[in-house]
N, C-alpha and C positions, 0 to 999 in steps of 0.2 A: 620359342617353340618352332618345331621345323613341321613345316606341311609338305607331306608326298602326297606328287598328282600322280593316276593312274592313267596309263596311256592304253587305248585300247587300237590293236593294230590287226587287220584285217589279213587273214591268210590267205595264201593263193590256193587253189584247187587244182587248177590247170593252166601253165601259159605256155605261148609260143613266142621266140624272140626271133626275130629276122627271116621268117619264115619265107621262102621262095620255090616254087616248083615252077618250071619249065618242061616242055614237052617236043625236042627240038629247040627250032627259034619259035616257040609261042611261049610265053610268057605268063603261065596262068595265073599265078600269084606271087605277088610282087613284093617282099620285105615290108610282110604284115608280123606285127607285136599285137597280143592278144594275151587277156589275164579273164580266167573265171575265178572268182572268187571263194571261198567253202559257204555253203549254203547259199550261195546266189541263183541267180534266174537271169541269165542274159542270153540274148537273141544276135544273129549274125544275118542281118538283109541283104540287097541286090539286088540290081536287076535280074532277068534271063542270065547268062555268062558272064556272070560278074568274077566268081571263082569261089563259090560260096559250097559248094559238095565238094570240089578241088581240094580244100582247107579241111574241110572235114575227115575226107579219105587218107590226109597226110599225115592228122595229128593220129588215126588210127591205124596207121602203117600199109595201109592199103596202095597208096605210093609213095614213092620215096622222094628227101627232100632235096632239091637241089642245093640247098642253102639254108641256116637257121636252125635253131635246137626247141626241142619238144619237150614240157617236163612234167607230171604229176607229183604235187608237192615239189619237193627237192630232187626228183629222181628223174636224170634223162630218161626219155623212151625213147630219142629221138633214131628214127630208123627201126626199131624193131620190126620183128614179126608181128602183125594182128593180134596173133593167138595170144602172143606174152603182153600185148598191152591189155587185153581183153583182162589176163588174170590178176595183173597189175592195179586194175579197177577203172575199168574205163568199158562202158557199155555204150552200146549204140542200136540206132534203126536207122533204115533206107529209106532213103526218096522212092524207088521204087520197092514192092514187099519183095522180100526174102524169106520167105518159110517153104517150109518142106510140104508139100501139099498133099503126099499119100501118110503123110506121120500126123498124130492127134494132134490136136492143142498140148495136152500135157505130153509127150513124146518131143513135140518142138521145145519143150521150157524146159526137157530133161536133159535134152543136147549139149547144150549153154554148161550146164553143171558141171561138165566134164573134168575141167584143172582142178575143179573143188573137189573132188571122189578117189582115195585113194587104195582103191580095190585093183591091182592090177589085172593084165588074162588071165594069169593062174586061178588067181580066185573068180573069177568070172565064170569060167570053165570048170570049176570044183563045184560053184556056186555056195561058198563058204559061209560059215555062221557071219562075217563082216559082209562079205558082200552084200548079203541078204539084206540086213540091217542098213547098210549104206541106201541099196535099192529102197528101202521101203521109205527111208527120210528123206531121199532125190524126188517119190511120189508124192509124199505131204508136202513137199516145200512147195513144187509144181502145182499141185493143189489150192494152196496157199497165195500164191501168184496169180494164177486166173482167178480167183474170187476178187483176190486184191484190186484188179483191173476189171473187175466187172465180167469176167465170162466164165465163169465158174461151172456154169450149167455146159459150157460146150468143151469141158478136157480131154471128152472121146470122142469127139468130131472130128471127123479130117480136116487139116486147115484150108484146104480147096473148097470145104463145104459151107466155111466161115462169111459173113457178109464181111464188106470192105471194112465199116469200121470194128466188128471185131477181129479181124486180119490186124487190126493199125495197133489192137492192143495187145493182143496175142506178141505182136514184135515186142509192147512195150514190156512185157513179160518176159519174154524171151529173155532182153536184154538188161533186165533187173536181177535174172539167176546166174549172172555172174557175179553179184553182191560189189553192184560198181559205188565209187565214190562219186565218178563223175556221169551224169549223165546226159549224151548227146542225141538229138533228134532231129532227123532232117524231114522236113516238111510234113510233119504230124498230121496235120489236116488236110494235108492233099484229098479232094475229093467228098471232103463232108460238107454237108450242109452248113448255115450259119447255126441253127442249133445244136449240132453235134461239134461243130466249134466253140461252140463258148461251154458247151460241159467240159470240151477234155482243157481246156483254161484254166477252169475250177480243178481237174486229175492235173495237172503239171504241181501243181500248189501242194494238191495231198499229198504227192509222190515226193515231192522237195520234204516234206513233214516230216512223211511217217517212218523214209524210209533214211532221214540224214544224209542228203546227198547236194550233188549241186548241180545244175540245168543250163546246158547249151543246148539253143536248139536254131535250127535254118528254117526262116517260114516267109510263106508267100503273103498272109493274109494279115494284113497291117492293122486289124482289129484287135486280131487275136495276137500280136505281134506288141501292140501296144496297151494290152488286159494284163500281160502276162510277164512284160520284161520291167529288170529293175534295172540295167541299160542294154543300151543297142549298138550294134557296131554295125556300121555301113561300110561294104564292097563296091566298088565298081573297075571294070576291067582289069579286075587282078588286084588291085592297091585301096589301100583301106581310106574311104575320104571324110569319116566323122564317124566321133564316138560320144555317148552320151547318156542324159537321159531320155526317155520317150516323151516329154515334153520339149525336150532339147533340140534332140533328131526329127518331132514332127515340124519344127518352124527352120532347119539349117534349110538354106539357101541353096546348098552343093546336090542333098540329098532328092529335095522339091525338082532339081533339073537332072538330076542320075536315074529320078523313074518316068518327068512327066515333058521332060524337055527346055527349053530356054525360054521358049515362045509360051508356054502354061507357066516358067515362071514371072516372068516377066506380067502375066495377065493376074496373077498370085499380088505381086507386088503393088 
């Protein structure tokens, strides 16, 4: 009798091979490889200028690469426009907010929709039995999205009138109404409390669930950094010096002296 094993093989989501941008003679990132997996949750650390937004901004075409290929799934993006990686399925949010601050909540999360809508001027300006239709299911979705994220109550708010953490989710909506596969977050928590950290913990998890997707994100807060990742890749000046698990990365050696020094590791050991 013949026995078949099943082999169960882990797909990519997102990776980066040889990835290098320079800025001049600086060096910001150095022939870093990086794979997110489908349905993962991995985290990318650093110090201050490690080159940890640098990597971010490049796999979203915000700059371009000096060196290295970019791919979702199988598909180069490497270099693209923003715009086509966005519709490609690759959503993102800012270390600093980026919202429109005289447009709603829902007006911000209608923006994003745009490569999805296939009304052009003409019907815009006829305002045509489709456009209309289009219009009214861009509102439910947008709708739909701020409830998702918890601010439902404010879709006709201005986003300038928003508190910080629902500015943080507001983006995170924003950038879910590109109906990304992958989704990237730089520095989520910037600015919240420890409480309003470990809820949006518990939102990174739902959002991996409900919405089938996969989680890179850049964070400061090595709590929430290690609640949340299923591994971690460590930066420092440019060059990637450990990857792992967060049981792995909280005891490397490299990592203990890239945030706390030689002299604290040494006092560690």
């Amino acid at each position: 009798m013949t026995t078949t094993t099943k082999t169960t093989e882990t797909r990519t989501a997102l990776r980066a091979e040889h990835l290098t941008v320079r800025f001049g003679g600086l060096v910001a990132v150095n022939d870093v490889s990086f794979t997110v997996p489908e349905g993962g949750i991995v985290s990318m650390i650093g110090p201050n200028g490690a080159g940890k937004t640098t990597f971010f901004n490049a796999l979203t075409g915000l700059y371009e690469l000096t060196a290295g290929r970019v791919y979702i799934g199988d598909r180069d993006i490497t270099n693209l426009a923003p715009h086509r990686i966005a519709a490609l399925g690759v959503g993102r949010t800012f270390q600093n907010i980026r919202l429109f601050g005289l447009m709603t909540a829902e007006e911000n999360v209608k923006v994003a929709m745009h490569s999805h809508l296939r009304s052009g001027v003409t019907a815009t300006v006829l305002h045509t039995p489709r456009q209309r239709r289009e219009e009214r299911e861009a509102r439910e979705t947008a709708r739909e999205l701020l409830d998702f994220v918890g601010i439902g109550r404010a879709a006709d708010e201005y986003a300038r009138n928003l508190s910080y953490g629902d500015q943080r989710r507001l983006e995170v909506a924003r950038a879910l109404a590109v109906r990304p596969s992958v989704l990237l977050l730089d520095e989520p928590t910037a600015g919240m409390n420890p409480r309003e950290s470990a809820r949006f913990t518990e939102f990174v998890h739902r959002v991996r669930e409900a919405k089938n997707l996969s989680v890179l994100l850049i964070e400061h807060d090595m709590s929430v950094v290690m609640r949340v990742s299923e591994r971690i890749t460590v930066l420092d000046h440019g060059e990637r010096i450990a990857e792992g698990t967060p049981e792995q990365i909280r005891s490397d050696a490299r990592v203990i002296e890239a945030y706390l020094g030689k002299a604290a590791r040494e006092r560690r050991l």
